[in-house]
C-alpha positions in Angstrom: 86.4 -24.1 -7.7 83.1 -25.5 -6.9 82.5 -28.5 -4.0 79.3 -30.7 -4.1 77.4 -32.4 -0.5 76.8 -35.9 -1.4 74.3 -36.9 0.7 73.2 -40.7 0.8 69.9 -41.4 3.0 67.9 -44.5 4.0 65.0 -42.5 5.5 62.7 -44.6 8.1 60.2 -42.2 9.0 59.2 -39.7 5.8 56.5 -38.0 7.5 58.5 -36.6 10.4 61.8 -36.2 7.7 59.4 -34.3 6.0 59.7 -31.1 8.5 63.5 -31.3 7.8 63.0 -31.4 4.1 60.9 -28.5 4.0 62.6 -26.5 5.6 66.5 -27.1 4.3 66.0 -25.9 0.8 65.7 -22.0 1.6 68.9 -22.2 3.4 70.9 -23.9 1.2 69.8 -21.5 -1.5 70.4 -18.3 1.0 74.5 -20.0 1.5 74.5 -19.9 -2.1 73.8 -23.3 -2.8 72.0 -25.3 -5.6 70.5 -28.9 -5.6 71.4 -30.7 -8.9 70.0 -33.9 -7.3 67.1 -34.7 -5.3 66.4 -38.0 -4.4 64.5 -39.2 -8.0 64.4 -42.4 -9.8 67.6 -44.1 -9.8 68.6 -46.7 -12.2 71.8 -49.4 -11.3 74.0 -49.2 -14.3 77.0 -51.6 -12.4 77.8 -52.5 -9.4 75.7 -52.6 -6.0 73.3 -50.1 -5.2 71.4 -49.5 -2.6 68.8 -47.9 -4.0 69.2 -45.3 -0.9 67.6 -41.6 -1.6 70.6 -39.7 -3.4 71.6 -35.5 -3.0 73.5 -33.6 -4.5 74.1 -30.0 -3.9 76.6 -27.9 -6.1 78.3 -24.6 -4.1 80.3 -22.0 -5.4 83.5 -23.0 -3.3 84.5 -25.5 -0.2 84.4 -22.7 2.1 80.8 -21.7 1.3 79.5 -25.3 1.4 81.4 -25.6 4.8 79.8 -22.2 5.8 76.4 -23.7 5.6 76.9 -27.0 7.0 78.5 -25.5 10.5 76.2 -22.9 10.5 73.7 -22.1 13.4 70.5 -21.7 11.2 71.5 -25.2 9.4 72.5 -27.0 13.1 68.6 -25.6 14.0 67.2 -27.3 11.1 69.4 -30.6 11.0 67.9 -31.4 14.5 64.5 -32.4 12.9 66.5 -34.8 10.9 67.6 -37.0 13.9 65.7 -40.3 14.3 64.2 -40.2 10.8 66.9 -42.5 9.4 70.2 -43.2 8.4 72.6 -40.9 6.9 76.5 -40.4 4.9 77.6 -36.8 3.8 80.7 -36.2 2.1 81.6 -32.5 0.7 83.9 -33.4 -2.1 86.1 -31.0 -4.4 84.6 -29.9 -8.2 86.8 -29.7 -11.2 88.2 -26.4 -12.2 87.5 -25.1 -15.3 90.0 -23.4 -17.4 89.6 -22.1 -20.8 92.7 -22.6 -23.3 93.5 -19.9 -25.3 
């Protein structure tokens, strides 16, 4: 079943979250990873938003999104992360797909 990061950021200092940027897409790709969103436009349909930077990454399975975010090589890069802002992360369940015969 797949699981999805949902990462909502209010970033105060882009030039040094820029480091951190840089350097975290190669490593969720090498966990097996796959960003669907990416910060990007964002356009309030209902409710309150915050207008906050919005990502999404889609994994093959809880276990391998969890195998990323406590690994070594991602606690290394999430370091140059701290200070540049404000962050929430959830790792949330997919829907599993089924065909009917």
């Amino acid at each position: 079943m797949p699981a999805y990061i949902v990462v909502e950021a209010a970033i105060t200092d882009g030039e040094r979250f820029g480091a951190y940027a840089k350097a975290v897409p190669a490593l969720v790709a090498e966990y097996g990873g796959d960003y669907l969103v990416l910060g990007g436009e964002q356009h309030a349909l209902e409710g309150d938003w915050t207008g906050r930077r919005i990502v999404i990454h889609q994994w093959p399975s809880i276990e391998q999104a969890q195998a990323f975010w406590h690994s070594d090589a991602y606690a290394e890069i999430k370091q140059l992360r701290e200070g540049t802002g404000q962050f929430r992360v959830a790792l949330v369940d997919g829907l599993a797909r089924e065909t009917l015969e």
